[in-house]
C-alpha positions as CSV (number, residue, x, y, z in Angstrom):
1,X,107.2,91.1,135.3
2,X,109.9,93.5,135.0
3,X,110.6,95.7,132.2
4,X,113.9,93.6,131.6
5,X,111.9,90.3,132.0
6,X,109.2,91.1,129.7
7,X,111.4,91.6,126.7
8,X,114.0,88.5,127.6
9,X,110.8,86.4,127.7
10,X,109.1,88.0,124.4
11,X,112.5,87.4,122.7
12,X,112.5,84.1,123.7
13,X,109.2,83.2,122.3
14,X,110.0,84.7,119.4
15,X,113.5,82.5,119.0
16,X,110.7,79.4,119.9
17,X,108.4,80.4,117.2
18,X,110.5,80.7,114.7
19,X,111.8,76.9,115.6
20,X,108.4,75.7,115.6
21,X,107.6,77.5,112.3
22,X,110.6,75.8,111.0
23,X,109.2,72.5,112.2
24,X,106.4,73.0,111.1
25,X,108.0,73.9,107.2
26,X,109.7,70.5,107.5
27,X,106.3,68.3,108.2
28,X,104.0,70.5,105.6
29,X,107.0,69.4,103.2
30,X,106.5,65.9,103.9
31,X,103.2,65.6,104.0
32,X,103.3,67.1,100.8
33,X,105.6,65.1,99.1
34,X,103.3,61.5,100.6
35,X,100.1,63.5,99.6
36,X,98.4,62.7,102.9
37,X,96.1,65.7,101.9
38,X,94.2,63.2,99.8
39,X,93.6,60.9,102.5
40,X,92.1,63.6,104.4
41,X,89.1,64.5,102.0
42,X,91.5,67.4,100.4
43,X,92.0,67.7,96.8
44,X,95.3,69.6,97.3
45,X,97.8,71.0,99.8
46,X,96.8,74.5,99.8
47,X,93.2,72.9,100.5
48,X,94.4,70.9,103.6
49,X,96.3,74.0,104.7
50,X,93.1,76.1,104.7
51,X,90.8,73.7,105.8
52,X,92.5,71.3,107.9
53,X,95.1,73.4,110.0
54,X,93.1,77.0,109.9
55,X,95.8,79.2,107.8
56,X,94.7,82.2,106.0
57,X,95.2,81.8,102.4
58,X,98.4,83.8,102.5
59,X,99.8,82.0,105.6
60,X,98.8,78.3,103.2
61,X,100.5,80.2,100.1
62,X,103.6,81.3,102.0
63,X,104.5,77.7,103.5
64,X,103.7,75.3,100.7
65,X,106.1,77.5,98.5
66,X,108.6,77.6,101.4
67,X,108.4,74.1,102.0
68,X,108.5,72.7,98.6
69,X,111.5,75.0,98.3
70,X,113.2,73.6,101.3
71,X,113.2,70.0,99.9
72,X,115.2,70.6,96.8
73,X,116.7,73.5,99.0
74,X,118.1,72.4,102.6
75,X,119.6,75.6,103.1
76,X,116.5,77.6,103.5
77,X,115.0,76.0,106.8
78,X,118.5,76.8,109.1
79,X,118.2,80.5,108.4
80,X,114.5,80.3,109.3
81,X,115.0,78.3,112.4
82,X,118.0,80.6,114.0
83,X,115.9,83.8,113.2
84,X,117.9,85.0,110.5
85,X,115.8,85.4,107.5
86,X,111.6,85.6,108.2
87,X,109.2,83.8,106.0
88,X,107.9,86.5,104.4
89,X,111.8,87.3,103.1
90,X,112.1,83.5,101.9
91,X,108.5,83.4,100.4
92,X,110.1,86.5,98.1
93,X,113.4,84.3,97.5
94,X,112.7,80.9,97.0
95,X,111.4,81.0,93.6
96,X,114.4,82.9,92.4
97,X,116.8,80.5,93.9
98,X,119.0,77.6,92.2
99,X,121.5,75.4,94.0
100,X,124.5,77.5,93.1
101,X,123.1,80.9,94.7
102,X,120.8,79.4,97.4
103,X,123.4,79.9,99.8
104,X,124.6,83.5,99.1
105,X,121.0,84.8,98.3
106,X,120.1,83.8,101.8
107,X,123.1,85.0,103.5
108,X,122.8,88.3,101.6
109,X,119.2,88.4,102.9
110,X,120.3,87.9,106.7
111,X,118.5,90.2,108.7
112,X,116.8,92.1,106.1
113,X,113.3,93.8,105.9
114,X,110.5,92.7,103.3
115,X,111.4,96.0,101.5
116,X,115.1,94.7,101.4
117,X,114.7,91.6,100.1
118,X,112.3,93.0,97.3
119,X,115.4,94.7,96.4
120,X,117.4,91.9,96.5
121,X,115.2,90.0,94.6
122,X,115.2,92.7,91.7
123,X,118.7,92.2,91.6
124,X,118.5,88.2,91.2
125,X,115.7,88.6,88.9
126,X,115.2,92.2,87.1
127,X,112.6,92.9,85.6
128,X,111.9,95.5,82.4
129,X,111.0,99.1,83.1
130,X,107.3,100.2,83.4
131,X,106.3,102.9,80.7
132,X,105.0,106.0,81.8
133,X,101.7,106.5,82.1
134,X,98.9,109.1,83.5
135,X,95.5,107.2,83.4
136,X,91.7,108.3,84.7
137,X,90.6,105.8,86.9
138,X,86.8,104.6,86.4
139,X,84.6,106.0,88.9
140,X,83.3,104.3,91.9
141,X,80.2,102.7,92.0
142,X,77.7,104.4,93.7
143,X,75.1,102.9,96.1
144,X,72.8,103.6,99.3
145,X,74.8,104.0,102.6
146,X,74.1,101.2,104.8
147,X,72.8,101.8,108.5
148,X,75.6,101.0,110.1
149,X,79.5,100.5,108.7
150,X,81.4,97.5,110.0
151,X,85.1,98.0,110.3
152,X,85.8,95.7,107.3
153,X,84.1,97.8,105.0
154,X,85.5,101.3,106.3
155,X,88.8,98.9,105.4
156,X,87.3,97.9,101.7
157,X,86.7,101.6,101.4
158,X,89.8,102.9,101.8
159,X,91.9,104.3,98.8
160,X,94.7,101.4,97.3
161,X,98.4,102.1,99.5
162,X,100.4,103.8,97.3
163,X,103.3,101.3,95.6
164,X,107.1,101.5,95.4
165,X,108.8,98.3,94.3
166,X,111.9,97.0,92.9
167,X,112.6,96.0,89.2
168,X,115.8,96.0,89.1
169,X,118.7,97.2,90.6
170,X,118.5,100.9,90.8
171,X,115.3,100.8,88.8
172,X,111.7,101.2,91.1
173,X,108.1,100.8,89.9
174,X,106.0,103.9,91.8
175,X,102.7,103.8,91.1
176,X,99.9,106.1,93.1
177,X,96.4,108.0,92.6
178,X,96.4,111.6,92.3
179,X,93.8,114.4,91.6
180,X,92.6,116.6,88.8
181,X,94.6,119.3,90.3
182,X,98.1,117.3,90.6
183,X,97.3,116.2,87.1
184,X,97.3,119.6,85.8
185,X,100.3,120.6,88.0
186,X,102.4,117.9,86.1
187,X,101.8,119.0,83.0
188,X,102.2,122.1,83.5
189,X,105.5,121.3,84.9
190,X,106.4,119.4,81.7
191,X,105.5,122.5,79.4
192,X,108.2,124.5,81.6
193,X,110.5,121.8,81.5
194,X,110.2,121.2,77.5
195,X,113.4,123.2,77.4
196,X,115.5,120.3,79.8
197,X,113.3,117.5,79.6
198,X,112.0,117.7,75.9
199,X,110.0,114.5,76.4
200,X,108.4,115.1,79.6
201,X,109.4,112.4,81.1
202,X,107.9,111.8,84.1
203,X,111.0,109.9,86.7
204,X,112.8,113.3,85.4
205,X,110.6,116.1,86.7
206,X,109.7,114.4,89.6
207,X,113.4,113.8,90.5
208,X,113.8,117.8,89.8
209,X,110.9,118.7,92.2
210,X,111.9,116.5,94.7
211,X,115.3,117.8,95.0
212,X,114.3,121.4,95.2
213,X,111.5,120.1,98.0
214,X,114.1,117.9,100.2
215,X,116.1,121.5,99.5
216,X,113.8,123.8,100.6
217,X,112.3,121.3,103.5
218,X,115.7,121.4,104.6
219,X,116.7,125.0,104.8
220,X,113.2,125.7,106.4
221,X,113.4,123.2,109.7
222,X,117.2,122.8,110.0
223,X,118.4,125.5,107.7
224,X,120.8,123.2,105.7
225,X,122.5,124.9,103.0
226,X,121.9,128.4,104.3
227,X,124.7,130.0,104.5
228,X,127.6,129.0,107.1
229,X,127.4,131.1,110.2
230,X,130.2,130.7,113.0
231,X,128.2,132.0,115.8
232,X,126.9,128.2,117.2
233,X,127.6,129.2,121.0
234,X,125.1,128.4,123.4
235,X,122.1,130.6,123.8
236,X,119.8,131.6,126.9
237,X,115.9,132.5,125.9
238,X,112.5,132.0,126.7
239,X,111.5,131.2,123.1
240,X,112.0,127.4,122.0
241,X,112.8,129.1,118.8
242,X,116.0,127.4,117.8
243,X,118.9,129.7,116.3
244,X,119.6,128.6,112.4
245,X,123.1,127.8,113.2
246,X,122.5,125.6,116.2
247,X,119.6,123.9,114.3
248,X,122.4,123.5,111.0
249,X,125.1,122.2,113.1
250,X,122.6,119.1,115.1
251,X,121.1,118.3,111.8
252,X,124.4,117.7,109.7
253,X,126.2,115.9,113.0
254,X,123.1,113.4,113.4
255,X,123.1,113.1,109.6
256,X,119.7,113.4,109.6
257,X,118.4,110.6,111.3
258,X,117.0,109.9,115.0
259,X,120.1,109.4,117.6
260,X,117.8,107.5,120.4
261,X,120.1,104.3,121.2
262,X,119.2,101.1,123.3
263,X,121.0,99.3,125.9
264,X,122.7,96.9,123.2
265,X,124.3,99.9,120.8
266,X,121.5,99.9,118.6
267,X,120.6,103.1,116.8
268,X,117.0,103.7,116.1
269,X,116.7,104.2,112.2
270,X,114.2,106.6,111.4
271,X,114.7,109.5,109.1
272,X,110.8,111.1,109.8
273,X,109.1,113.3,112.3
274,X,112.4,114.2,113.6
275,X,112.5,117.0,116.4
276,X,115.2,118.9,118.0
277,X,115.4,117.7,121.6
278,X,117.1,119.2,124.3
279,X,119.1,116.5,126.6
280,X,118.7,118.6,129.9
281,X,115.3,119.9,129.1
282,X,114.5,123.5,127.8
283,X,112.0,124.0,130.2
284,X,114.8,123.4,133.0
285,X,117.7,125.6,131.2
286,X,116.0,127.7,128.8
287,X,119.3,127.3,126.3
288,X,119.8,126.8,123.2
289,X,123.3,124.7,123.1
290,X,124.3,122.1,119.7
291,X,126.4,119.8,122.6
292,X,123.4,119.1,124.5
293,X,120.7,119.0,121.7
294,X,120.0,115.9,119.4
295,X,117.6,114.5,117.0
296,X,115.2,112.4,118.3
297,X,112.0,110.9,116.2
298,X,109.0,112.3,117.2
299,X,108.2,108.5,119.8
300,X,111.8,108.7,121.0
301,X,111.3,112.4,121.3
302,X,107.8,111.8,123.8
303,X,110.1,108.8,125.6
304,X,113.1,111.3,126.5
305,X,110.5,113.7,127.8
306,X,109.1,110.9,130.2
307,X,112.0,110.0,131.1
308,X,113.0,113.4,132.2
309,X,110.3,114.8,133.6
310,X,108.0,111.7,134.8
């Protein structure tokens, strides 16, 4: 297959599966509502699920709740048919949603992420703030290393992911584990701070040091907010070291973000590992010129330079 015809047919069978997951929705709902589970040796749905038609325990969790939604709810299968919302986005919705907003609380979450509809689902339902709070974890259990480590337990072993979620609007819960040493760190940063945050609250210094990081981050790999300089011409050299003033002037036209886009007009979105990337190739022109530089994240980046050299 060609490169075209390998992503029309992928897209295609992801348009199918979302039509067959939405079938599927519809018949869990009505076997559900006849209770044909119990007929079938289960003592529940979420039983049958699991042990009848081989779903995880999320997967059961996430399409009971969906379908039993969609029965007092027709307006949640169409949007999962036609692609528009995924199941994880109506999982987060469903129980948040009445008769009089079912139909703009789905069209609101219309080709959104997970981490978008969180957020929309703070706004339906906030939630109170989280106090602030430093705690010492218990120590981890000790006990003899086994021969040999499947890949499930390197997994188990792993430290929790760190947490950002919505409450409400404009209001996150952040939660993550830090050491000793960053323990120490913050207060010492709310002694110095007594002065301007006089109950150390945390959300307040760490919006403080974040700013002056972002600053400094800034000034140090596309010197933003150094001061304006008019001399942006193009420049010949044999170092990839990229003038200040060439590096300001790419970084504050691509606002930051990675320019690569597709066929269709789409603009890749990501704000990380961005690089400077010369359109014609440095190696090829050995200048330094803002018109014929861009952003590019760090994959796009590699991509271009396949592209352009093989």
């Amino acid at each position: 297959m060609s490169n075209g015809d390998l992503l029309d047919a992928t897209r295609a069978l992801a348009q199918r599966a979302c039509e067959v997951e939405a079938d599927l929705i519809v018949h869990l709902a009505e076997i559900d509502e006849r209770k044909l589970y119990l007929q079938s040796a289960f003592p529940s749905m979420f039983a049958f699920c699991v042990g009848e038609l081989g779903f995880s325990e999320d997967a059961a969790y996430s399409r009971i709740l969906v379908a039993r939604a969609a029965r007092r709810l027709p307006a949640v299968i169409d949007p999962l048919r036609s692609r528009r919302v995924h199941l994880t986005g109506l999982r987060l919705l469903v129980p948040h949603l009445t008769l009089e907003n079912s139909q703009e609380a789905v069209a609101r979450a219309t080709g959104k992420s997970k981490r978008e509809v969180e957020e929309l689902v703070a706004h339906l339902a906030p939630q109170p703030p989280v106090p602030p709070a430093v705690r010492k974890l218990p120590a981890p259990a000790t006990a003899p290393e086994p021969p040999s480590v499947p890949p499930s337990a390197v997994a188990s072993a792993l430290p929790p992911r760190p947490v950002v979620r919505p409450l409400a609007e404009n209001s996150y819960r952040i939660q993550f584990t830090a050491s000793d040493l960053f323990r120490n760190k913050l207060r010492r940063a709310q002694d110095l701070l007594r002065h301007r945050v006089p109950d150390g609250d945390l959300a307040a210094i760490f919006e403080r040091a974040l700013d002056v990081l972002i600053e400094r981050v800034e000034k140090e790999r596309f010197a933003s907010g150094c001061k304006p300089s008019t001399d942006v011409a193009a420049k010949q050299s044999e170092s990839r070291y990229v003038p200040a003033a060439i590096r300001r002037k790419v970084y504050e036209r691509d606002g930051g973000r990675c320019t690569f886009v597709d066929a269709s007009g789409r603009r890749c979105w990501e704000t990380g590992f961005l690089e400077l990337d010369h359109t014609d190739g440095f190696a090829r022109t050995h200048t330094h010129d803002a018109d014929s530089m861009r952003l590019l994240c760090g994959d796009h980046t590699q991509h271009a330079a396949e592209l352009l050299y093989g």
